[in-house]
N, C-alpha and C positions, 0 to 999 in steps of 0.2 A: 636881119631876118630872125635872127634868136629872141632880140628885145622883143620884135611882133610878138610871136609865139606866146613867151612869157606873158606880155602883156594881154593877149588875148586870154590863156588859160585867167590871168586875174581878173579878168572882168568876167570871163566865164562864171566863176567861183564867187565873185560878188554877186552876180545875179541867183543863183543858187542859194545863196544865205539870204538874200532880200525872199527869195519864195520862201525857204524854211521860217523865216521870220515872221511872213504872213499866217501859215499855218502855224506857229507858234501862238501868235495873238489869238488864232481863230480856239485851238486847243484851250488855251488859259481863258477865254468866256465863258465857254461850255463850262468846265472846272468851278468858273467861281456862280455859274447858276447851280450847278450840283451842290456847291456849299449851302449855297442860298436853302435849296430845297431841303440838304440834311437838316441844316440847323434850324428852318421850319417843322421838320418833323418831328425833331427833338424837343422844342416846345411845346406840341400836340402834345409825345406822348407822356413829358409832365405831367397834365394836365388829365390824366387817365388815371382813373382809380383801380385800384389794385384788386386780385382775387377777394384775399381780407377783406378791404374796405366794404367790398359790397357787398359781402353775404353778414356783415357787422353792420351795413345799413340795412338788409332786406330783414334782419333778426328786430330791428330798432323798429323798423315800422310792425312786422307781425306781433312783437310787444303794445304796440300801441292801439293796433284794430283790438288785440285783444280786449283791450283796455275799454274802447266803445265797446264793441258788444255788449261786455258784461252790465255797463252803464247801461246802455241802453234796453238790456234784459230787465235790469229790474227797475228802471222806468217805465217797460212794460207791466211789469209785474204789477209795483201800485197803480197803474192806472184800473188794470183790471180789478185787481182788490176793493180799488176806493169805486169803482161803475155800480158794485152789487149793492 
């Protein structure tokens, strides 16, 4: 009658670890798509230019429109000079 017992509480407790084992597996997926997702994110946000960067590129291009207009102003200029 005691072995019973015993025995039952053991397989009791084997099935009980066989469940937490399933929801273990099921746990540790989610976990390694999370990684998944972080360590996509963290490549994103490499790939992201900085405050700096971009008001040092938006300076680099207003340098350069500069730069046409002016060209451009006084390629108007002779043209109007050389028409009279």
């Amino acid at each position: 009658m005691l072995e019973e017992k015993i025995l039952q509480k053991l397989t009791d407790h084997d099935i009980k670890l066989a469940e937490h084992d399933v929801r273990f597996d099921r746990v540790e997926e989610r976990l390694d798509k999370l990684t998944h997702i972080v360590i996509e994110h963290g490549e994103r946000l490499e790939q992201t230019v900085t405050k700096a960067e971009f008001t040092e590129f938006k300076k680099m291009q207003a340098d350069a429109n500069d730069q046409m207009i002016t060209i451009l102003k006084r390629l108007d200029e002779e043209r109007f000079a050389t028409c009279r």
